[in-house]
Every structure is written in C-alpha cells, then in structure tokens.
C-alpha positions in Angstrom: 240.5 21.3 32.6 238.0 18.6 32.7 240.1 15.9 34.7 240.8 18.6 37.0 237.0 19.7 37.5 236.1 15.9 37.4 238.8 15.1 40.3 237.2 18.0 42.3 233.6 17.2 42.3 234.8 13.2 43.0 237.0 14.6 46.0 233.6 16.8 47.4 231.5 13.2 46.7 234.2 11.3 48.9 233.9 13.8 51.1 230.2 13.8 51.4 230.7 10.0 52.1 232.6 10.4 54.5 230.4 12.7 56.5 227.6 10.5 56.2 229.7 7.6 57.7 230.8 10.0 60.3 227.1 10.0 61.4 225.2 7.4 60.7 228.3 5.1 61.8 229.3 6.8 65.0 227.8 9.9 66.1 223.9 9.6 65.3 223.8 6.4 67.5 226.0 8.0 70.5 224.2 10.8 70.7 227.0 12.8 69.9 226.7 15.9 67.4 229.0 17.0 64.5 229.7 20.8 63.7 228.1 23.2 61.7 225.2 22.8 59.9 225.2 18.7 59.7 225.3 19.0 63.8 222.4 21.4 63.5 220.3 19.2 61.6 221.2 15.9 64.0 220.2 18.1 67.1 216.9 19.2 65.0 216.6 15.9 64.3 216.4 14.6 67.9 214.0 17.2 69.2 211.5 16.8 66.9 211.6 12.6 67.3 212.1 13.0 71.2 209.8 16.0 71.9 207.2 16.4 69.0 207.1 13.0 67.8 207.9 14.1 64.4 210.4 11.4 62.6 212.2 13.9 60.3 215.9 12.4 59.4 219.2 14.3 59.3 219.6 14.1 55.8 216.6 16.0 54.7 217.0 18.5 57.6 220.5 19.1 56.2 218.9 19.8 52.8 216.3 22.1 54.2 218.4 23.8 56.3 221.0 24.7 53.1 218.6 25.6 50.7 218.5 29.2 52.0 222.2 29.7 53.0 223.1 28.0 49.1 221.0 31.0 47.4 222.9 33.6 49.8 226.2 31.9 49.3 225.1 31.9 44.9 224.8 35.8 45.5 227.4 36.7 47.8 230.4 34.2 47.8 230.3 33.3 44.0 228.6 30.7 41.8 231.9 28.3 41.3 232.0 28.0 45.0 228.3 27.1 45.6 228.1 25.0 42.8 230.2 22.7 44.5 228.5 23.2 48.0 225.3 21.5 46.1 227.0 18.8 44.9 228.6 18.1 48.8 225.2 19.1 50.0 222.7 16.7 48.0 225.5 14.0 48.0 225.9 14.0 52.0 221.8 13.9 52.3 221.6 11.1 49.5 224.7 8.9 51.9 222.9 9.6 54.8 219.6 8.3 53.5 221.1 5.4 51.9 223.5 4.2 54.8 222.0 2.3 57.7 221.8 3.5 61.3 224.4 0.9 62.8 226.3 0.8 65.9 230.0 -0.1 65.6 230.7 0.4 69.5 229.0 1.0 72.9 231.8 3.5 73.7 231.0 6.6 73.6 234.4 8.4 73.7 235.7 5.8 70.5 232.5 6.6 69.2 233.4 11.0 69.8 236.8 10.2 68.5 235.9 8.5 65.2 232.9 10.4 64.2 235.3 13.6 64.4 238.1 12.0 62.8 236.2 10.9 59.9 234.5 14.5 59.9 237.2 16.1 60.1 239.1 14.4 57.2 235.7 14.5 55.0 235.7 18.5 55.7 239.4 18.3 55.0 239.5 17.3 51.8 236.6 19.2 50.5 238.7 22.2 52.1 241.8 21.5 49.9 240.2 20.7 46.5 239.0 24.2 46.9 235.3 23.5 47.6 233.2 23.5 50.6 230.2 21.6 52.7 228.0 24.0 52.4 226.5 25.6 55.2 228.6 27.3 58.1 231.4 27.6 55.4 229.3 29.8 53.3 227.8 31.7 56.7 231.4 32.0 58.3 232.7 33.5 55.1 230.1 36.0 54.6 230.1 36.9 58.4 233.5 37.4 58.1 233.7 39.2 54.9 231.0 42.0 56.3 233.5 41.9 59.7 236.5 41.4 58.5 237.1 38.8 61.3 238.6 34.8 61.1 236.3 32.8 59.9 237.6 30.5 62.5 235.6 32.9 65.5 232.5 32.1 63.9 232.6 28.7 63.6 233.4 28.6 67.3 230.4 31.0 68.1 228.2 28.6 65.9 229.5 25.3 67.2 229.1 26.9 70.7 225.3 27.3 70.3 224.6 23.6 69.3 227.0 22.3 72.6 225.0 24.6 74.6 221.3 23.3 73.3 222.6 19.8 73.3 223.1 20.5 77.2 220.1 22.0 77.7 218.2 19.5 75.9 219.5 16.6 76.3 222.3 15.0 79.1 225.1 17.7 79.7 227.5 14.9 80.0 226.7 14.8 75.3 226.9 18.5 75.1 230.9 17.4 76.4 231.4 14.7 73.9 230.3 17.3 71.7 233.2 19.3 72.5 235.4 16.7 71.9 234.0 15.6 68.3 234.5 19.1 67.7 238.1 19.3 68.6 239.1 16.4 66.7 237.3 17.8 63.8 238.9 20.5 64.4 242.4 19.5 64.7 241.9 17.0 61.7 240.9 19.5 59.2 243.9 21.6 60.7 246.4 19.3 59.2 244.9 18.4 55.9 244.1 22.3 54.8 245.1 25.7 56.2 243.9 26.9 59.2 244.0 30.6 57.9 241.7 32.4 56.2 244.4 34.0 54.4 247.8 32.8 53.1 250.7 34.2 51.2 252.2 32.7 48.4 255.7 33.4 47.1 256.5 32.0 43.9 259.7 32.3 41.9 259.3 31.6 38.0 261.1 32.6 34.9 257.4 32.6 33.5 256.4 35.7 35.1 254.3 37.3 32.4 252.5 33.8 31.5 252.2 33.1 35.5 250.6 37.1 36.1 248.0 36.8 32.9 247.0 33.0 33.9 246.1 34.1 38.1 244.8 37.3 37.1 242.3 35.7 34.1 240.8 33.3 37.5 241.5 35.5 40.0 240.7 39.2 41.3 244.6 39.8 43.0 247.1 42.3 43.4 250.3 40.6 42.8 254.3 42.2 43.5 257.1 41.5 41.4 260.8 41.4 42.2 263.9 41.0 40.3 265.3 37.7 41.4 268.5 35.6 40.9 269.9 31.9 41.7 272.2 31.9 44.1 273.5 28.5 42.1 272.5 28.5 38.6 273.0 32.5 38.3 270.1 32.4 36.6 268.0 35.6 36.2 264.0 35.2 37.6 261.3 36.6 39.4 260.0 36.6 42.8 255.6 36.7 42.5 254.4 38.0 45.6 250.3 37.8 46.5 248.0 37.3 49.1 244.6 35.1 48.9 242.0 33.5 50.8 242.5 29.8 51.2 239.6 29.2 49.4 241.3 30.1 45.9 244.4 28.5 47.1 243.4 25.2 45.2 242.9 27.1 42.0 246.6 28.8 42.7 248.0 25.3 42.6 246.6 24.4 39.5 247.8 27.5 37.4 251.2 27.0 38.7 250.9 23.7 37.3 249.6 24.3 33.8 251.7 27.4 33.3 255.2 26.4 35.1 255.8 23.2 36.8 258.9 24.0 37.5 258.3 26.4 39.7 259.6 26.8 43.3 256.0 27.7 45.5 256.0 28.7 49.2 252.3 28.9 51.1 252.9 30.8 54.5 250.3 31.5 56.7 248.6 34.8 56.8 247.7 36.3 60.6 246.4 39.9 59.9 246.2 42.1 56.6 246.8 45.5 56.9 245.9 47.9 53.3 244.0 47.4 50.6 242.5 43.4 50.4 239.7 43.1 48.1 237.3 41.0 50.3 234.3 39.7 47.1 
C-alpha cells in the first residue's frame, strides 16, 4: 500500500513539473495561455503587470486562486482526492517559482504546440494515477455532479472565457494560439487517460467474492454478477459487471491487482447512464 501511495504522489510531483515547464518554458514567454485554472492565473498575471503595475507571479496566483475551490473540493468531492490536488497544487506553484523565465524559441506556434503537449501529458498522468491538478477538475466535477452533465462541457465553457478575455485584452491573434494550446492539451490528455467521465469495467475472475468485498471496502458501487465459462479451459467463472467514474478507475486497477492478477479486465467507454448512479 505504501509503494503504491508513494508512486502516486511522485507521478502528481512529475506532473506538477511538468506543468511548470509547460509555462515558464513555452507559454508564459509567448504569450500564450494554458487551460483551467493555471491559464487563469497567467492571464491574471498579465493584467495586473500590464494594466495595474502590480508584479504578482503565476505561481502564487495559482495558489490563491485554489485555496477556495481545495476547501469546496475537501467537502464535496472527497478528502483522498483533494489531498492529492494540494500536493499537485503547492508542487506546480513551488516549480514555477523556482524555474527561470527562458525562452526556448521565437516561434510562437512551436512555442503553442509544446506548451500544450507538455501540459497535456502533465495533466495526463495526474489523470491516470487517479489524482487531479486541482482547480477546474474539482469545479468541473462538482458542476457536473449537481447537472449531471460531462465534465468535458465545462471545461470547454471555462477554457472559453479565458480565450475570450485573452482577446479582449490582449492581441486576438493570442486568444487563437490559445485555442490551439488548448487542443493539444486536449488531445494529449485524451490518449494517456479516458476521455469519459464514466467507464465500464467487465472483469472475469474465479475470485469473485474476494474481488466484490476488496471494490466494495474502497468503493461506493453496485456491481452485476454472471455465471461465466471458458470457452477453452472449460473452466467455471464469473463475469463482474460495474460502472465508475474515471476518477476511481486507478484505484479499480489496483484491487484487481492485489486481489487477482490473473484476471482478464476490459475498460469500455461510458456515453450516457440511464437508472440509478450514485453521483457522491
């Protein structure tokens, strides 16, 4: 249990690093923005320099900015999760105050591309070790808990905002190098985690009691059990059947693996639920 929790926290400090680089090594310096809340605090970050004279950097705006939304996400989402969005949180302000400003290319499309590549796999990883950023993660998931939308439409609604001050602000010509940091985030973090909110997971085990007790001590889920068979080996098994939120499908993995590693697991992609789904 501890090498697991240790790997986790070290993937969410890589990622933090990552995020930092992102910035401070491509975007900051292009006048390009990020997404969510790390974009918010870059754009805050340039109006108060540019219009109020007010040197405030992007790190400690992205602190200030999650101090709030942390407390909310502690009550709402769950103390595990949020734990981990402090340690991404005070380790991507720390990277971000310790890394220099530079300037790796006058480009500002390779400049786009790269900041939201490196994002994107920094978000990524965080994503699939089961933790989060901080931030819009924890706002998009209590939105869309109280809507029952995709989280994915309000990180679009969000994202839109900061395009649309960048614009106004500043040159509209950044507010579209925005957009295109934000696809490649996008599309980066798309094939490292799930896109889904949800996803279903079919597992077929001969350890079904074991497996049921072990997911249902973590997690809140109803699970459906059917008779199953080898077509080969003849041999007699059962078919798990249960539907989560991506968020918990890190913690899935690692049950499966203490309990039966041999196991046969498939993840599909959830569109719509329709019944019962426990949503806190």
């Amino acid at each position: 249990m501890f090498y697991i929790e240790a790997k986790r926290i070290i993937i969410v400090i890589v990622g933090a690093l990552l995020n930092a680089i992102s910035l401070n090594f491509f975007l900051i310096g292009a006048n390009v923005y990020a997404s969510g809340f790390t974009g918010a605090a870059q754009l805050l970050s340039s109006i108060f320099n540019d219009f109020l004279g007010v040197s405030l950097s992007t790190g400690v705006l992205l602190a200030l900015l999650n101090i709030p939304v942390l407390i909310l996400g502690w009550i709402k989402v769950g103390k595990g999760f949020t734990i981990y969005s402090v340690i991404s949180v005070f380790f991507s302000t720390l990277f971000l105050e310790i890394l220099p400003l530079v300037s790796i290319s006058n480009d500002i499309i390779l400049n786009a591309v790269f900041g939201g590549v490196i994002a994107g796999i920094g978000v990524g990883i965080t994503l699939k070790a089961g933790a989060s950023t901080g931030g819009m993660d924890i706002v998009a998931m209590i939105l869309s808990r109280l809507k029952d939308k995709p989280i994915g439409t309000y990180f679009l609604i969000m994202n839109s905002l900061i395009i649309i001050i960048a614009g106004i602000m500043y040159e509209p010509e950044n507010a579209l190098y925005t957009m295109l940091t934000l696809y490649v985030t996008t599309r980066v973090i798309d094939t490292i985690h799930t896109r889904y909110e949800k996803v279903t997971a079919m597992i077929v085990t001969k350890k079904t009691d074991e497996l049921q007790k072990a997911i249902h001590d973590k997690m809140i889920r109803g699970i459906t059990i059917l008779p199953a068979k080898g077509a080969y080996t003849k041999t007699d098994k059962s078919l798990m059947y249960l539907v989560i939120t991506r968020y918990e499908l890190y913690d899935l993995e690692r049950i499966i693996n203490e309990v039966d590693p041999e196991a046969f697991t498939n993840i599909v992609e959830t569109a719509g639920i329709y019944g019962f789904f426990r949503k806190d």
